[in-house]
C-alpha positions as CSV (number, residue, x, y, z in Angstrom):
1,X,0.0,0.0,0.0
2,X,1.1,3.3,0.0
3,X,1.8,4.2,3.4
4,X,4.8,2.1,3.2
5,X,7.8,3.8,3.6
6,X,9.7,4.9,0.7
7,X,12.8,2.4,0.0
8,X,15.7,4.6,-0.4
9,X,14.7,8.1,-0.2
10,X,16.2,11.0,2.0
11,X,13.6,12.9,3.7
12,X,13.9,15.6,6.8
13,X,11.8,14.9,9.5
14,X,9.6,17.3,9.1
15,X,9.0,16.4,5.6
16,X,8.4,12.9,6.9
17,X,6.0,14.0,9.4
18,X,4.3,15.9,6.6
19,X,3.9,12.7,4.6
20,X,2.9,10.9,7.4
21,X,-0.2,13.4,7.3
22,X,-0.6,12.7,4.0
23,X,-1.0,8.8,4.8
24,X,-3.4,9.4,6.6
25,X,-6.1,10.9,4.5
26,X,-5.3,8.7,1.7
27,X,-2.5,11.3,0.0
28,X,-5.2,13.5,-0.8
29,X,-3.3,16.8,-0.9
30,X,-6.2,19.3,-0.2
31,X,-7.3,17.5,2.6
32,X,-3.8,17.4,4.2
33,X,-2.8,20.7,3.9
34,X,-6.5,21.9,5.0
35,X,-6.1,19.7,8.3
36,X,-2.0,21.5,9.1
37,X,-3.4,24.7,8.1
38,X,-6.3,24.5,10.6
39,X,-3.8,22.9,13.4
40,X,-1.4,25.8,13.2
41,X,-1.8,28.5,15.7
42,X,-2.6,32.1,14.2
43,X,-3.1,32.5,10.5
44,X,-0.1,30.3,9.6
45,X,-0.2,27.5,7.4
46,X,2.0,24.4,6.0
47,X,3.9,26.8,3.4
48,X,3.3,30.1,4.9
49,X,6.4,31.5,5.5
50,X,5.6,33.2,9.0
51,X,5.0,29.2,10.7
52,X,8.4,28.2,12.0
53,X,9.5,24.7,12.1
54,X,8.8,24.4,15.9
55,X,5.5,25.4,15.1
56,X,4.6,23.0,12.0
57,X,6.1,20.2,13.5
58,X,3.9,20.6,16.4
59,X,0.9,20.7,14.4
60,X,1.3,17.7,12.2
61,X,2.6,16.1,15.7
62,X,-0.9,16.3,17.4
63,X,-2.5,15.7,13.9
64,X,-1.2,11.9,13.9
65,X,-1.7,11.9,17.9
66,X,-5.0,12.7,17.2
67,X,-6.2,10.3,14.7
68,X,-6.8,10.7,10.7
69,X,-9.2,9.5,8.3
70,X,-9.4,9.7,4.7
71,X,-12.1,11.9,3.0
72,X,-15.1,9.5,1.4
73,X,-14.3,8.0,-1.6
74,X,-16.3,9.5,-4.2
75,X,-18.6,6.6,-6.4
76,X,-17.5,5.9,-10.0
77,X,-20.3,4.9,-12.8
78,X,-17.9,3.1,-14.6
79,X,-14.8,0.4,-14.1
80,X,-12.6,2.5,-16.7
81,X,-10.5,5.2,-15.4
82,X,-7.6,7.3,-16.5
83,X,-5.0,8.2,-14.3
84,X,-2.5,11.1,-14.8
85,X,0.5,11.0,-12.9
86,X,3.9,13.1,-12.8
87,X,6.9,13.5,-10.8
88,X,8.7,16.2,-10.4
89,X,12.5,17.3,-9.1
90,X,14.3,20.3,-8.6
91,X,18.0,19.8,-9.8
92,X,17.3,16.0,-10.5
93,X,18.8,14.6,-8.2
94,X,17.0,17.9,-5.9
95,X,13.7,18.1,-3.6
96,X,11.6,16.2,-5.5
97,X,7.8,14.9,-5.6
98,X,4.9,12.9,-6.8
99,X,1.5,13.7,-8.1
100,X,-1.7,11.5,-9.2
101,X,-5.2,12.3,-10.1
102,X,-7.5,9.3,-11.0
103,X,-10.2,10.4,-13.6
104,X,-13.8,8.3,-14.7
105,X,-15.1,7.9,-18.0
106,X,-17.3,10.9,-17.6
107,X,-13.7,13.1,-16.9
108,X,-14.6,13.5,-13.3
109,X,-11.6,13.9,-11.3
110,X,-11.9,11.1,-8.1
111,X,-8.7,11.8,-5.9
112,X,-6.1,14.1,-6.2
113,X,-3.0,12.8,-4.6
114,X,0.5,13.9,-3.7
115,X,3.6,13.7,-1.9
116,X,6.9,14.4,-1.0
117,X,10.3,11.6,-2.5
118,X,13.4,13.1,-1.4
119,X,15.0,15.7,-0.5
120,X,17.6,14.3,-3.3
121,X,15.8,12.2,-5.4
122,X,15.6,12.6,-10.1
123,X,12.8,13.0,-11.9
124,X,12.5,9.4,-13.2
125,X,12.5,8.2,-9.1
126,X,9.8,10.6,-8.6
127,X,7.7,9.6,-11.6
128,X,8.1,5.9,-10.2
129,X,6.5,7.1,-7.3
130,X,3.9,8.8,-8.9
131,X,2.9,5.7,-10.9
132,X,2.6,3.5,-7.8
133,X,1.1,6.0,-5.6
134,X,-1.6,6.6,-8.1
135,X,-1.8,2.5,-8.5
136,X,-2.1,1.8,-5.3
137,X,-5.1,4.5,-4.5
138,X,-7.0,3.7,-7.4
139,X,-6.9,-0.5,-6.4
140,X,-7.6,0.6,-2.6
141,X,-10.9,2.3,-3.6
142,X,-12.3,0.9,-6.8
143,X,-12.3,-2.4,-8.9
144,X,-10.7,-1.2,-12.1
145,X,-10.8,-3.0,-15.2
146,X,-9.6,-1.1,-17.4
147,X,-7.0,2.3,-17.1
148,X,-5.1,4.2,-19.1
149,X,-2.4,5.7,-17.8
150,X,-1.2,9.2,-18.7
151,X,2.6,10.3,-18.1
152,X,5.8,12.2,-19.8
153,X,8.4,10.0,-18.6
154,X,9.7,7.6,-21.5
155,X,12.1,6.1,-19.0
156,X,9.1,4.9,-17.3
157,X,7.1,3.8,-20.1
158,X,10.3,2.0,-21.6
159,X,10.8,0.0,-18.3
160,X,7.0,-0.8,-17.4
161,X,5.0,-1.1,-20.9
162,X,8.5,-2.0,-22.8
163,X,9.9,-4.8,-21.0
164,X,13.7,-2.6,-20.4
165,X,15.2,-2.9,-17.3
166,X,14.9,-0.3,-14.9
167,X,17.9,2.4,-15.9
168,X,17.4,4.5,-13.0
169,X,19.0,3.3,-9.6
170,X,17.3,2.4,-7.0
171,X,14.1,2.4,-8.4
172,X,13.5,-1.5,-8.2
173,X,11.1,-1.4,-5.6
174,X,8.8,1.3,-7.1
175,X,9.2,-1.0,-10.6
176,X,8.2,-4.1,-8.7
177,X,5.0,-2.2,-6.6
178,X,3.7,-0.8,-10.4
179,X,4.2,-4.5,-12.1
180,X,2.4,-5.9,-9.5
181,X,-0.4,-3.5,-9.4
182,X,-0.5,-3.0,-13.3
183,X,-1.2,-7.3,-13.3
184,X,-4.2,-6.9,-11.2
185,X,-6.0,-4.6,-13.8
186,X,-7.2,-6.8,-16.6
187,X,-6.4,-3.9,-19.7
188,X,-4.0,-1.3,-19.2
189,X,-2.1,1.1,-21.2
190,X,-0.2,4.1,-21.5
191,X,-0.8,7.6,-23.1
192,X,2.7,9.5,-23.8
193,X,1.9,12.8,-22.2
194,X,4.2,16.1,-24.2
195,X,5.9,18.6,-22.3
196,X,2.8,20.6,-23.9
197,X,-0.4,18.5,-22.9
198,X,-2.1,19.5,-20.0
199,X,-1.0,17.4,-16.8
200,X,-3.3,17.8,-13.5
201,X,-1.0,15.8,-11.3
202,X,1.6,18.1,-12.1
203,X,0.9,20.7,-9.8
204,X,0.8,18.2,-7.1
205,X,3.7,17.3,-7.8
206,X,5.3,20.6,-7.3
207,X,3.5,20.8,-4.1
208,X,5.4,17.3,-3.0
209,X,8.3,18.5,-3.9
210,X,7.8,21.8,-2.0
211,X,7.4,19.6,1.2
212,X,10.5,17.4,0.1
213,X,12.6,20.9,0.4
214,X,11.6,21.3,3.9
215,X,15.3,21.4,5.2
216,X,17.0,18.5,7.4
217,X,17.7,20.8,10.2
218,X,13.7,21.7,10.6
């Protein structure tokens, strides 16, 4: 499932705690960062710049003391869905982070997950992630038959769709999680996504990889 930790990935603490947030309301990105926003004191917020660390980390500290759920899963008319995912990284290897948003047939968008790699992670790690954290959410709340999924990484598609070898290190574990996942939906298949084509799981992406830059020392 997705609340496993990461393999190999460097995270701060405070990033981890942030993810450990995110866990908990099934990586749902609005919901997190409405939940830290309401637990900071004042009119601070998980990326305003006026919450210190001291303070953030003792919000999302009584946030997991306090107990999580995820939001309701909204009801899908159809077993078909498409899901867009995207990773992104600043520097690659940089702060870096995932994204996902799981779409019906009608083009309703069902969940709209992110979060955080590694504070040093590439862009071909991070779209790893991004493909078994979308995966993961769409098995855990629907029956899928049928998906197509949407991404710009030809690494990706090359190793998952094409039979290569994972190139990137370290991404074994992320290959293995998607292959296993991918064999439990009876048609799959892949849409090349260009740099040009809209992409609504990049934005959370950026977001992940805004909490992936929360520093080591925070």
């Amino acid at each position: 499932m997705t609340d496993d930790p990461l393999p190999a990935e460097h995270r701060s603490p405070l990033a981890t705690l942030v993810d450990e947030v995110l866990a908990g309301v099934g990586y749902e990105v609005a919901a997190a960062t409405d939940a830290v926003d309401d637990a900071v004191p004042g009119y601070g917020g998980l990326f305003d710049p006026e919450t210190t660390p001291a303070e953030l980390r003792r919000a999302l500290e009584s946030l997991l003391e306090s107990g999580l759920s995820r939001p309701p899963v909204p009801e899908s008319t159809s077993d078909a869905f498409v899901l867009y995912v995207d990773g992104s990284s600043r520097g690659s290897p940089g702060p870096a982070g995932a994204g996902a948003v799981i779409v019906d047939a009608s083009g309703d968008q069902l969940a709209r997950l992110g979060r955080p790699v590694g504070s040093r992670a590439g862009n071909n790690t991070a779209e790893y992630v991004a493909l078994q954290l979308g995966l993961a959410e769409l098995l855990a709340r629907y029956e899928p038959r049928r998906v197509e999924v949407r991404i710009d990484s030809m690494t990706v598609i090359r190793d998952v769709w094409g039979g290569d070898d994972p190139t990137e290190p370290g991404v074994e574990t992320y290959s293995e999680a998607v292959t296993t996942a991918l064999s439990s939906i009876p048609e799959h298949r892949y849409t090349h996504l260009a740099d040009s084509d809209p992409n609504p799981a990049d934005a959370l992406a950026t977001v992940g990889a805004d909490i992936a830059a929360f520093g080591p020392g925070s």
